[in-house]
Predicted model as a PDB file, atoms N, CA, C, CB and O in Angstrom, pLDDT in the B-factor column:
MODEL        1                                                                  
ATOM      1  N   UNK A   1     -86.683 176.086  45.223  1.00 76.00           N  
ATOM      2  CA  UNK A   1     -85.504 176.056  46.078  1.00 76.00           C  
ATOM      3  C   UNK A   1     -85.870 175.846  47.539  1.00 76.00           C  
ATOM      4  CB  UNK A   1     -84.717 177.339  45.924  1.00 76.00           C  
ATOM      5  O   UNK A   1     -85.188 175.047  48.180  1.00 76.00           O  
ATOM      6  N   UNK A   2     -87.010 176.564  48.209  1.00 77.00           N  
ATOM      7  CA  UNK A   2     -87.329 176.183  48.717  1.00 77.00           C  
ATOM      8  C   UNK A   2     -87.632 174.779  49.496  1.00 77.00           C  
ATOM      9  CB  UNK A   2     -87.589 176.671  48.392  1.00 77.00           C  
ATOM     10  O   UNK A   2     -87.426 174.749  50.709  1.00 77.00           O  
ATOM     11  N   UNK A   3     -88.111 173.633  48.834  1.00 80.00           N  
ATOM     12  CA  UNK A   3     -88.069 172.153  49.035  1.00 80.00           C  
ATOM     13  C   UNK A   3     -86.866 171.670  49.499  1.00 80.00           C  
ATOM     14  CB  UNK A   3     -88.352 171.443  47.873  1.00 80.00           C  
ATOM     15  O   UNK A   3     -86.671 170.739  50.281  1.00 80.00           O  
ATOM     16  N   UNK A   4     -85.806 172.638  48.750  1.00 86.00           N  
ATOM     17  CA  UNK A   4     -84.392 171.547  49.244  1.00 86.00           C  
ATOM     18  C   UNK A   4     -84.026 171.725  50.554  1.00 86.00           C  
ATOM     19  CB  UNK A   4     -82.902 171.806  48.437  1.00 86.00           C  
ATOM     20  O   UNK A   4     -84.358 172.871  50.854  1.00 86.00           O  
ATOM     21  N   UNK A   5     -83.319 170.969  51.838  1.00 89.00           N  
ATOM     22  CA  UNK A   5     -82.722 171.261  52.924  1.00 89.00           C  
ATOM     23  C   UNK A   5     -81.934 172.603  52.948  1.00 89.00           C  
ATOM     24  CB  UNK A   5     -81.964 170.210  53.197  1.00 89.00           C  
ATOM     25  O   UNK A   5     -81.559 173.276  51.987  1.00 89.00           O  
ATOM     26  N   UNK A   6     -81.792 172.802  54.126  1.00 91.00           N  
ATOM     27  CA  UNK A   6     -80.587 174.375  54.517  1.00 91.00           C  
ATOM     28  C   UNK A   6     -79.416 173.589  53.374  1.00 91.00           C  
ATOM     29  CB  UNK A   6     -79.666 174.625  56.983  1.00 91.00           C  
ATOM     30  O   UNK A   6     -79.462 173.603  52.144  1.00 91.00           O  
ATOM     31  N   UNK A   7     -78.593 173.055  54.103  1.00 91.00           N  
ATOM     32  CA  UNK A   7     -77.186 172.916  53.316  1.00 91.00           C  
ATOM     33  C   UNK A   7     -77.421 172.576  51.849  1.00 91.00           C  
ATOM     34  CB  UNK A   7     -76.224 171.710  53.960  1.00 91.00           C  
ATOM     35  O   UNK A   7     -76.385 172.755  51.207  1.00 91.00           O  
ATOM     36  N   UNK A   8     -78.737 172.017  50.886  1.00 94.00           N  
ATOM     37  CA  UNK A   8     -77.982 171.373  49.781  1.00 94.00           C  
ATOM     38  C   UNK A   8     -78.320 172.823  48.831  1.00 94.00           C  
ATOM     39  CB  UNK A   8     -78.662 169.588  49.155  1.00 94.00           C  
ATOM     40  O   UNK A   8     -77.760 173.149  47.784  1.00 94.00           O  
ATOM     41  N   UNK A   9     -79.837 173.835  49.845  1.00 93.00           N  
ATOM     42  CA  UNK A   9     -79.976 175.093  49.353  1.00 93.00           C  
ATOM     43  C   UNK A   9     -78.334 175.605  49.024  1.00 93.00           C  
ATOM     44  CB  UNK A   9     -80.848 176.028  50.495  1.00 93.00           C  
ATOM     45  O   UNK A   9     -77.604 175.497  48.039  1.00 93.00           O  
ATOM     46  N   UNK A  10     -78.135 176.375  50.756  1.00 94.00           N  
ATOM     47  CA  UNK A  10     -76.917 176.809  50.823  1.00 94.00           C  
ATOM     48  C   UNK A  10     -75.457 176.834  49.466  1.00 94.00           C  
ATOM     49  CB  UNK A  10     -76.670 176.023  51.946  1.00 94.00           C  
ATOM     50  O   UNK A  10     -74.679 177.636  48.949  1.00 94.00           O  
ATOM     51  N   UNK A  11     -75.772 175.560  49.427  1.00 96.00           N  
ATOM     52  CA  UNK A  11     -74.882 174.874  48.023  1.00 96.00           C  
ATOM     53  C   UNK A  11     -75.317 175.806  46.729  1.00 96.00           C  
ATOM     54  CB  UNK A  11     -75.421 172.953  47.615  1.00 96.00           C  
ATOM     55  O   UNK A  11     -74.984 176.880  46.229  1.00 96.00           O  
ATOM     56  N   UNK A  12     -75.690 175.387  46.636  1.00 94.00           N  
ATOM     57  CA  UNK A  12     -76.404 175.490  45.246  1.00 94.00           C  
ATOM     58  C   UNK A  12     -76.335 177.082  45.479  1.00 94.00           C  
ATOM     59  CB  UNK A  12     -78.150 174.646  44.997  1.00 94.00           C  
ATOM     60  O   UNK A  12     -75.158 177.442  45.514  1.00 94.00           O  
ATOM     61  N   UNK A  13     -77.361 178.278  45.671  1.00 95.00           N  
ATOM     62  CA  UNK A  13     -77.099 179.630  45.539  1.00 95.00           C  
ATOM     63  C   UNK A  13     -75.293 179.713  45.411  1.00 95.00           C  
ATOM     64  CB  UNK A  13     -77.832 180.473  46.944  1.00 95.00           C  
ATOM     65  O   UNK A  13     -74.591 180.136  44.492  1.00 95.00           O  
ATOM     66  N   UNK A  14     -74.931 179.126  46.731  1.00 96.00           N  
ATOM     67  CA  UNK A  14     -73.134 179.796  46.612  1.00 96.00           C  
ATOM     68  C   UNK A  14     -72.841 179.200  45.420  1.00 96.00           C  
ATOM     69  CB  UNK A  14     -71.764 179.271  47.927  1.00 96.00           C  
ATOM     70  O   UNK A  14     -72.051 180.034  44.978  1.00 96.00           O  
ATOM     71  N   UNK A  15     -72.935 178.108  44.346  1.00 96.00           N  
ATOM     72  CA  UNK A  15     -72.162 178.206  43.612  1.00 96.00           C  
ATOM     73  C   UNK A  15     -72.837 178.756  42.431  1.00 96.00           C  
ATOM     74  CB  UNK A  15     -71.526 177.142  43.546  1.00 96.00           C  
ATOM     75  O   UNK A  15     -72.106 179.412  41.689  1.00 96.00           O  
ATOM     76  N   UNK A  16     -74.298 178.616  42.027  1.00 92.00           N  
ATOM     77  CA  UNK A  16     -74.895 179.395  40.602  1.00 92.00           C  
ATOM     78  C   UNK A  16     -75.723 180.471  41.240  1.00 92.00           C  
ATOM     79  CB  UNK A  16     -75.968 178.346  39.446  1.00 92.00           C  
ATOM     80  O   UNK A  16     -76.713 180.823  40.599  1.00 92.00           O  
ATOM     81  N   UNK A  17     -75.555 180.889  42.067  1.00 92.00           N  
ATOM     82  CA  UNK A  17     -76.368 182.415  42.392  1.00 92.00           C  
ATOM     83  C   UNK A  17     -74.443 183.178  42.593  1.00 92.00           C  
ATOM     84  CB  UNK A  17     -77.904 182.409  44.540  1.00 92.00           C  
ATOM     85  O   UNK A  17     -73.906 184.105  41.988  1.00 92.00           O  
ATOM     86  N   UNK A  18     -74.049 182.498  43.407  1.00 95.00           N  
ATOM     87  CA  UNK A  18     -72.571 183.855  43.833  1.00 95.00           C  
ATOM     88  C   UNK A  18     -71.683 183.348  42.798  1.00 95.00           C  
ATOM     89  CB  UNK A  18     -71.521 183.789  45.772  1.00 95.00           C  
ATOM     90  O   UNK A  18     -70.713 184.060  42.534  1.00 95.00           O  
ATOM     91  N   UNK A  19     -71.842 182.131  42.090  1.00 96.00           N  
ATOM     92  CA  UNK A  19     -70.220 182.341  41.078  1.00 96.00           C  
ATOM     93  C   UNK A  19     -69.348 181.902  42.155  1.00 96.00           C  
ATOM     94  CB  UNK A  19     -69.643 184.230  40.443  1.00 96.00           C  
ATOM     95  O   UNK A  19     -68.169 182.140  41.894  1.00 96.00           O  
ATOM     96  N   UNK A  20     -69.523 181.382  43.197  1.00 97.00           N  
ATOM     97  CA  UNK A  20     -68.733 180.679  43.815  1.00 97.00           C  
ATOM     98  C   UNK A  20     -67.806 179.051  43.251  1.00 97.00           C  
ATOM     99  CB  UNK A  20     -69.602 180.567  44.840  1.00 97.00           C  
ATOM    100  O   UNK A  20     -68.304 178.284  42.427  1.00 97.00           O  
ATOM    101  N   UNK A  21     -66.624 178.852  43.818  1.00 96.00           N  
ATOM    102  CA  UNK A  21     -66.060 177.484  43.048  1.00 96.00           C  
ATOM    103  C   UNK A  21     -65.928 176.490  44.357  1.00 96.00           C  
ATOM    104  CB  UNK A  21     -64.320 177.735  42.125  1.00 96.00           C  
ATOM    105  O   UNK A  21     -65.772 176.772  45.545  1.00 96.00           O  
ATOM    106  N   UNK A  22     -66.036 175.387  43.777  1.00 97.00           N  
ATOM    107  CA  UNK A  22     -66.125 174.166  44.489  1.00 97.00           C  
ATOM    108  C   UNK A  22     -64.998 174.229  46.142  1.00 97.00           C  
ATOM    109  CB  UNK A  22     -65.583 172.885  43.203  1.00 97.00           C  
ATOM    110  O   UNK A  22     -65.150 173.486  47.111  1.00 97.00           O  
ATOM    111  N   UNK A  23     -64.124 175.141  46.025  1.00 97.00           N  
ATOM    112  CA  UNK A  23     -62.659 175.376  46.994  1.00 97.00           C  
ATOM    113  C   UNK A  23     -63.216 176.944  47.696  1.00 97.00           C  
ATOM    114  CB  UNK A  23     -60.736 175.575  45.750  1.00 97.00           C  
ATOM    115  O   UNK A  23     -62.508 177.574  48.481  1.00 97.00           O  
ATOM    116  N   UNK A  24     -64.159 177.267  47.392  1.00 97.00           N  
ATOM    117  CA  UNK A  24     -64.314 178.724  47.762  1.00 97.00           C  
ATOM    118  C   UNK A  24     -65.642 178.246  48.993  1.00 97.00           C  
ATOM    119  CB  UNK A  24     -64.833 179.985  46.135  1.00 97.00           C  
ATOM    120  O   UNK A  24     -65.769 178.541  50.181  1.00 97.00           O  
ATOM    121  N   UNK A  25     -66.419 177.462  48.136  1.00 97.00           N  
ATOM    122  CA  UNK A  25     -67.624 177.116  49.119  1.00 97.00           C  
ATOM    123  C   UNK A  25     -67.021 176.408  50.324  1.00 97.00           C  
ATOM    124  CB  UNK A  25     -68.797 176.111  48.407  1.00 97.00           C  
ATOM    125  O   UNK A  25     -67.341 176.658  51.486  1.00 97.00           O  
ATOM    126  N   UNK A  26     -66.023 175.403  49.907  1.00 97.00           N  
ATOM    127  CA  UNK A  26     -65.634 174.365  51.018  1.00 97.00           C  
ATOM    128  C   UNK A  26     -64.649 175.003  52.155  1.00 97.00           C  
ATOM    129  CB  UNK A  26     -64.843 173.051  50.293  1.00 97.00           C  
ATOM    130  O   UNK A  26     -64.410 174.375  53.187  1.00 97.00           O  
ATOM    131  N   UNK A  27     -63.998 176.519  51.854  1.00 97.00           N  
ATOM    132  CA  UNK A  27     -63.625 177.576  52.916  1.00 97.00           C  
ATOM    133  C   UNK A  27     -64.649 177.958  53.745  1.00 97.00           C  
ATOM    134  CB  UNK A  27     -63.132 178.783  52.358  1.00 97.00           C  
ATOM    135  O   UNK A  27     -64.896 177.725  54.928  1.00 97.00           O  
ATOM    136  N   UNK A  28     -65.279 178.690  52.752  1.00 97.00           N  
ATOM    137  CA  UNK A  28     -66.715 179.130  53.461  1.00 97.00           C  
ATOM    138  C   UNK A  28     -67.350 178.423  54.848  1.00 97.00           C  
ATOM    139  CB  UNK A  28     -67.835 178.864  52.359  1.00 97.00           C  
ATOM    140  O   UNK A  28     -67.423 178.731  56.038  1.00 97.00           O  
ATOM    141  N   UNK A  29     -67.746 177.352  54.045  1.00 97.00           N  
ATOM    142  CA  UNK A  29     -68.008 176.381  55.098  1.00 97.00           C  
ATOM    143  C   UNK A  29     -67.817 175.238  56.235  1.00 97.00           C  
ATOM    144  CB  UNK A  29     -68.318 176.156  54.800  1.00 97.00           C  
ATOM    145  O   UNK A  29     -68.494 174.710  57.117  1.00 97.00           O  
ATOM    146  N   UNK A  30     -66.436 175.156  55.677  1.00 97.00           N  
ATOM    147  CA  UNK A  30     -65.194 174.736  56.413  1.00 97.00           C  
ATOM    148  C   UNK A  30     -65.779 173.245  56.126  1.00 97.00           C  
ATOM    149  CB  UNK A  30     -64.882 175.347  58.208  1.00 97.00           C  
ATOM    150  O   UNK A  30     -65.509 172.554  57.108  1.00 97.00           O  
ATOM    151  N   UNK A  31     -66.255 172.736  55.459  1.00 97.00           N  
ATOM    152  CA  UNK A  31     -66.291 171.571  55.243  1.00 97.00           C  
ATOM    153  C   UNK A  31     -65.661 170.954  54.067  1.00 97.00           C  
ATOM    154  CB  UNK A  31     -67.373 171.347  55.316  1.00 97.00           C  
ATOM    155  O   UNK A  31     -65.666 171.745  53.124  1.00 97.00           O  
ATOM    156  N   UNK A  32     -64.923 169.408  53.682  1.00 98.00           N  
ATOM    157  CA  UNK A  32     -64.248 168.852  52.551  1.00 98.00           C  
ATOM    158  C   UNK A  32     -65.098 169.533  51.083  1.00 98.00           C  
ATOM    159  CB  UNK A  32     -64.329 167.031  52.709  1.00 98.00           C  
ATOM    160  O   UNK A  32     -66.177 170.109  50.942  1.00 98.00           O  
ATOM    161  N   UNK A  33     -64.058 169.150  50.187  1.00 97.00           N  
ATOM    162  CA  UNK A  33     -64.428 169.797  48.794  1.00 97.00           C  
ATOM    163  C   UNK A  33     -65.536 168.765  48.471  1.00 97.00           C  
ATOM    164  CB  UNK A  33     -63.079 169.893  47.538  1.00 97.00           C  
ATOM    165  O   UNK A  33     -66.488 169.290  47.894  1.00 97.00           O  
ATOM    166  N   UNK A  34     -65.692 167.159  48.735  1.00 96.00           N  
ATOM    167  CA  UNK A  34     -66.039 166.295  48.226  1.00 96.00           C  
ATOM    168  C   UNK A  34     -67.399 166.232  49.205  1.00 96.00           C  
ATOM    169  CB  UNK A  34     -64.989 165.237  48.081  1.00 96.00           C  
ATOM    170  O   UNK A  34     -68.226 165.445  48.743  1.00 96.00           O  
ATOM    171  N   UNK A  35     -67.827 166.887  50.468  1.00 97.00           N  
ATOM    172  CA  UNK A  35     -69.337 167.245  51.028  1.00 97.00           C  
ATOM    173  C   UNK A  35     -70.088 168.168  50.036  1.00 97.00           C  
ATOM    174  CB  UNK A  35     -69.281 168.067  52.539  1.00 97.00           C  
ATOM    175  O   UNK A  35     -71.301 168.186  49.827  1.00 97.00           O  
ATOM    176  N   UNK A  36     -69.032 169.008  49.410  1.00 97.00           N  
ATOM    177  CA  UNK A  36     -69.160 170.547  48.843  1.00 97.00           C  
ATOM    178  C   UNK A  36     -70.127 169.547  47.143  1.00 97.00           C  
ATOM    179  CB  UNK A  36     -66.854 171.770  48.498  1.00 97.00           C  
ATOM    180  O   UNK A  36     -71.191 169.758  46.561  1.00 97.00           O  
ATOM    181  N   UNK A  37     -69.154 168.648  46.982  1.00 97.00           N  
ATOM    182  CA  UNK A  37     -69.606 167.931  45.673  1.00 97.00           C  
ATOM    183  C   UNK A  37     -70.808 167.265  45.676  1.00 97.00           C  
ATOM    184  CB  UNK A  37     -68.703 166.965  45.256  1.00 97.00           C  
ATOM    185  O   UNK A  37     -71.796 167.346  44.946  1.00 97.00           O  
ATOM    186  N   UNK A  38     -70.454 166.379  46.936  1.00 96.00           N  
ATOM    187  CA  UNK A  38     -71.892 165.677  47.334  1.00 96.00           C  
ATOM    188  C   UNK A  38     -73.429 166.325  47.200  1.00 96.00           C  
ATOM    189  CB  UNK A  38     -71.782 165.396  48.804  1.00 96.00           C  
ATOM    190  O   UNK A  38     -74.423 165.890  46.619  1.00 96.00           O  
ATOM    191  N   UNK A  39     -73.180 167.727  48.092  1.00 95.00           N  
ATOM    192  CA  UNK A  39     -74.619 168.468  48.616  1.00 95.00           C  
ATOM    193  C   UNK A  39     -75.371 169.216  46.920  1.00 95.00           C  
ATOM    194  CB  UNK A  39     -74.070 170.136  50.133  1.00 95.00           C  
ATOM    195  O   UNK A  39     -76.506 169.586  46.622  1.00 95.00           O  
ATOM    196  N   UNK A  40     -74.134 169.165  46.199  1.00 96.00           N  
ATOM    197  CA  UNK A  40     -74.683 170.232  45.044  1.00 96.00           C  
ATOM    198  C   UNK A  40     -75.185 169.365  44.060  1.00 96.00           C  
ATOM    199  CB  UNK A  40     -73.528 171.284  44.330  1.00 96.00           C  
ATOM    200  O   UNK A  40     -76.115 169.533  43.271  1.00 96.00           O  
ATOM    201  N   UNK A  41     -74.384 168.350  44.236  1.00 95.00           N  
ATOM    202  CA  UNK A  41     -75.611 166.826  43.371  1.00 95.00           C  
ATOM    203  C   UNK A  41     -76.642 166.775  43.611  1.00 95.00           C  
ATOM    204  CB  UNK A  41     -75.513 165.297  43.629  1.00 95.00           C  
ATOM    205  O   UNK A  41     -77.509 167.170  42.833  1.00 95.00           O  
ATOM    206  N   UNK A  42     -76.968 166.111  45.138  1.00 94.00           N  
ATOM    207  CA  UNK A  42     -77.805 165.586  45.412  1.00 94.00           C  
ATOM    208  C   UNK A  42     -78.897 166.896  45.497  1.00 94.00           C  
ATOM    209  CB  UNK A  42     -77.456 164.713  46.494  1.00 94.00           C  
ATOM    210  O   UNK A  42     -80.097 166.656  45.630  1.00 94.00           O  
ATOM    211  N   UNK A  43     -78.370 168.365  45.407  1.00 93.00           N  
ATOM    212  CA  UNK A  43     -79.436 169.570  45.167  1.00 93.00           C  
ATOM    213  C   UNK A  43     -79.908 169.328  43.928  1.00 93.00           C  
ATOM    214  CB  UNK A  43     -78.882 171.089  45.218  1.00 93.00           C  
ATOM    215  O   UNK A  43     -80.964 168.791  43.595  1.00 93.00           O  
ATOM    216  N   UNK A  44     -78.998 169.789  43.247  1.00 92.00           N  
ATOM    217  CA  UNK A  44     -79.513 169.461  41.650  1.00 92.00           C  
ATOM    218  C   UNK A  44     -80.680 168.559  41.275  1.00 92.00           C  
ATOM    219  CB  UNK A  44     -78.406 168.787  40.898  1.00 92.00           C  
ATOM    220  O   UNK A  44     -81.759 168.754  40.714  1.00 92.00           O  
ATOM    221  N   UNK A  45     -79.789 167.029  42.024  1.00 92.00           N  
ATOM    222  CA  UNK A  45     -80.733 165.979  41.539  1.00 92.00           C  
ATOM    223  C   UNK A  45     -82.317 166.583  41.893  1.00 92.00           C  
ATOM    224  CB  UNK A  45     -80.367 164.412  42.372  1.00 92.00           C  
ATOM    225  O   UNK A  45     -83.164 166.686  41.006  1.00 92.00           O  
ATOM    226  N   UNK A  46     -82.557 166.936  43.218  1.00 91.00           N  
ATOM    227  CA  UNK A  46     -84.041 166.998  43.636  1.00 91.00           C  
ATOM    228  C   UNK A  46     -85.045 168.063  43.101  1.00 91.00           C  
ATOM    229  CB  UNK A  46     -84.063 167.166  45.047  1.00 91.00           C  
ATOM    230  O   UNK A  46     -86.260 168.171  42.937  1.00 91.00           O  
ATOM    231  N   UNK A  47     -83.856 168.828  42.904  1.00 88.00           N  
ATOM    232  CA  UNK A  47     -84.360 170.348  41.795  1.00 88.00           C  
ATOM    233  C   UNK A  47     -84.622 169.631  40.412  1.00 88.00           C  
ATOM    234  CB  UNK A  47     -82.817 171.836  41.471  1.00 88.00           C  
ATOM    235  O   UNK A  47     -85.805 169.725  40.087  1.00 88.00           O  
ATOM    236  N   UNK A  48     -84.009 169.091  39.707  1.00 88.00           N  
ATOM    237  CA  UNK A  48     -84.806 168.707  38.652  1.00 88.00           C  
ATOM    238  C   UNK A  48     -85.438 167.198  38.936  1.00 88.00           C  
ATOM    239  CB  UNK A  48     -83.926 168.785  37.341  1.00 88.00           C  
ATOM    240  O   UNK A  48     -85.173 166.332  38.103  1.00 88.00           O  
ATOM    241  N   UNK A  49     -86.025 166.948  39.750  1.00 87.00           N  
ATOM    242  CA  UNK A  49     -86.926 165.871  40.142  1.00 87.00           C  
ATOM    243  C   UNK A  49     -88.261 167.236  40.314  1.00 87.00           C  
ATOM    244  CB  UNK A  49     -86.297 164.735  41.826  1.00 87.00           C  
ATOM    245  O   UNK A  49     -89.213 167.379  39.548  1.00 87.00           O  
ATOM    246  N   UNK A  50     -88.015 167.899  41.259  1.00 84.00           N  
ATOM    247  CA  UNK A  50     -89.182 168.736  41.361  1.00 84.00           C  
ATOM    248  C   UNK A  50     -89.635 169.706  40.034  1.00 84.00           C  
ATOM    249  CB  UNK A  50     -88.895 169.616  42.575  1.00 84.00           C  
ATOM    250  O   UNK A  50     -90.796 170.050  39.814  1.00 84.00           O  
ATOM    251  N   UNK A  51     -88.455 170.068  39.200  1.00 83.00           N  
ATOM    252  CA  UNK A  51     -88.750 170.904  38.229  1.00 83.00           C  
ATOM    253  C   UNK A  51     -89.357 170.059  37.086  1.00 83.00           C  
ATOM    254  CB  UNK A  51     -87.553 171.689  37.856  1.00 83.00           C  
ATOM    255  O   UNK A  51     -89.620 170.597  36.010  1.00 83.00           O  
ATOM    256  N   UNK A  52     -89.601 168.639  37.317  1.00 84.00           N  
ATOM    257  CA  UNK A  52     -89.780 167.884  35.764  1.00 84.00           C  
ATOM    258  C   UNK A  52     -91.676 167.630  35.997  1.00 84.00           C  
ATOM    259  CB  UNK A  52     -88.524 165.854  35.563  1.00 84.00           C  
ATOM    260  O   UNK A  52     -92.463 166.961  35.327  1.00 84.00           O  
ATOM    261  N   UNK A  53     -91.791 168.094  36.664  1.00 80.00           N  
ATOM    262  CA  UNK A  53     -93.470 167.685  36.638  1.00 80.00           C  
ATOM    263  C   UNK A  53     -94.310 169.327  35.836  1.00 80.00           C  
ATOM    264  CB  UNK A  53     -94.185 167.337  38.863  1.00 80.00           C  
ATOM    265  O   UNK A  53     -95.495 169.417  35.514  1.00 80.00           O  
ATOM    266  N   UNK A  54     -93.338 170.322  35.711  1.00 79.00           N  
ATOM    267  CA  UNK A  54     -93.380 171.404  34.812  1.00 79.00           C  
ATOM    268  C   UNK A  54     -93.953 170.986  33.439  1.00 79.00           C  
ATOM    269  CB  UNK A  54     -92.009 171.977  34.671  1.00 79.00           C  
ATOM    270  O   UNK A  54     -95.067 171.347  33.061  1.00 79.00           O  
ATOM    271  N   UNK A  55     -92.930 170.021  32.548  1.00 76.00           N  
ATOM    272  CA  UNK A  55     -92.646 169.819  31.563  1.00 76.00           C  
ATOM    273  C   UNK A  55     -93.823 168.431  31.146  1.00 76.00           C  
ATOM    274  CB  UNK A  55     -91.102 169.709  31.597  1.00 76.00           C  
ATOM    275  O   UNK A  55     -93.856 167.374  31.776  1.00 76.00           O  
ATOM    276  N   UNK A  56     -94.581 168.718  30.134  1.00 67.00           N  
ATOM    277  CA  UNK A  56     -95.174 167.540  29.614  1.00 67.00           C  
ATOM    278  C   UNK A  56     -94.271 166.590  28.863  1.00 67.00           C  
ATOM    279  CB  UNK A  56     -96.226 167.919  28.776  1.00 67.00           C  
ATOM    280  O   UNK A  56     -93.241 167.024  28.347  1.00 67.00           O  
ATOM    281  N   UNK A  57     -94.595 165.347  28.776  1.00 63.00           N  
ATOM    282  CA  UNK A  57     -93.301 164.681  28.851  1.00 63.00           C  
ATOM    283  C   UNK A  57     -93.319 164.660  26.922  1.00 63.00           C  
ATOM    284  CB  UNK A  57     -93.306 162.862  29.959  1.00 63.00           C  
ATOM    285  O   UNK A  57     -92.244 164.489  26.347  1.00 63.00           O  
ATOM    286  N   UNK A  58     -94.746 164.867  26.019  1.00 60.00           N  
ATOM    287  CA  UNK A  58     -94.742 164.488  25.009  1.00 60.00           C  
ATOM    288  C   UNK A  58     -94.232 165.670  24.005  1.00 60.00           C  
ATOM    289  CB  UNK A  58     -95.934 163.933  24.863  1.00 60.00           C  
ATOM    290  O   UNK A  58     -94.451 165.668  22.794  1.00 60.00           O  
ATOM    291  N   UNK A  59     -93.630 166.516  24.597  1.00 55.00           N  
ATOM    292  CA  UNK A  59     -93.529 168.051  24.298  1.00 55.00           C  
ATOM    293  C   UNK A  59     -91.552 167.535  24.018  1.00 55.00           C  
ATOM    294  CB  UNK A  59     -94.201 169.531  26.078  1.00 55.00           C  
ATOM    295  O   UNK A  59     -90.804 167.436  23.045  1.00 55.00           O  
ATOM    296  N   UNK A  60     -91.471 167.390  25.113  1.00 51.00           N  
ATOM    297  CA  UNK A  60     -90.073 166.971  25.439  1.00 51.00           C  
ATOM    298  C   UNK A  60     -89.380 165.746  24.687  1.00 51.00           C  
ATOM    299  CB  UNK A  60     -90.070 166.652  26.860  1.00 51.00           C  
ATOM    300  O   UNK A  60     -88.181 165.496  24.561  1.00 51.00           O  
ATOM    301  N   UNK A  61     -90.424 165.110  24.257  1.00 55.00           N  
ATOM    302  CA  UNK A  61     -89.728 163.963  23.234  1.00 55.00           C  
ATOM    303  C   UNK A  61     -89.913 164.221  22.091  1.00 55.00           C  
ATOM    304  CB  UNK A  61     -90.150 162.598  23.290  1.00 55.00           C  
ATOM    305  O   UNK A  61     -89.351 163.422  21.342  1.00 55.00           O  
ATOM    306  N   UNK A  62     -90.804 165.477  21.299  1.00 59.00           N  
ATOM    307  CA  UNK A  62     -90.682 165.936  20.370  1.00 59.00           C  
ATOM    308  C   UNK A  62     -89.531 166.857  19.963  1.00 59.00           C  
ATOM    309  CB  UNK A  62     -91.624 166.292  20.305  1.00 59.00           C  
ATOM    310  O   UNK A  62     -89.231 167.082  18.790  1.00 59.00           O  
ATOM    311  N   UNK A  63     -88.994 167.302  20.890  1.00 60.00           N  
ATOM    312  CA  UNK A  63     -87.854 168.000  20.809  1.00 60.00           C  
ATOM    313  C   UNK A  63     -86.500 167.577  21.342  1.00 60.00           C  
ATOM    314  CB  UNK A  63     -88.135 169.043  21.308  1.00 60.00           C  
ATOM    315  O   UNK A  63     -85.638 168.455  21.355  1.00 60.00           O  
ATOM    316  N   UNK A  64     -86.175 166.357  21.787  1.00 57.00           N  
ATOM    317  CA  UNK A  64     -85.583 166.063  21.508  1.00 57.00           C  
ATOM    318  C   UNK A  64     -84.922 165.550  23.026  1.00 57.00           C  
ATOM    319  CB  UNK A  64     -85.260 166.805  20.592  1.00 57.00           C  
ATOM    320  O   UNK A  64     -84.048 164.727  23.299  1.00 57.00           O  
ATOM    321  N   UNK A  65     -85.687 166.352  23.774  1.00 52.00           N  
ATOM    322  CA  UNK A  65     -85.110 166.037  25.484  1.00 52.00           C  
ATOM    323  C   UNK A  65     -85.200 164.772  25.776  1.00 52.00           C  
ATOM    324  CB  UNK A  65     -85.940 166.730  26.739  1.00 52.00           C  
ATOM    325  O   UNK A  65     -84.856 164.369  26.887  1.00 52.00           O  
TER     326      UNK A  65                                                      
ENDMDL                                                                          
END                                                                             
């Protein structure tokens, strides 16, 4: 989590660490619902870009990933 920027962090904890919803964060932060959508993608995306070098890839096609 670390790796990601302040805001796409920020994102991401408020909505799968607090159970926060897409209209709750975008109060919070006073920014549109659709920045709120943007930042938690593009978190995600880099979180599992960084989390996939974990995983051997021949492990993962045996099962089915």
């Amino acid at each position: 989590l670390l790796e990601l920027d302040a805001m796409h962090r920020l994102v991401l904890v408020m909505s799968f660490y607090q159970g926060m919803t897409y209209n709750e964060i975008s109060d919070a932060l006073e920014v549109p619902i659709g920045t709120v959508k943007s930042r938690l993608h593009y978190a995600e995306r880099k979180l599992r870009e960084r989390l996939r070098r974990f995983f051997k890839p021949e492990k993962a096609a045996k099962e089915g990933v």
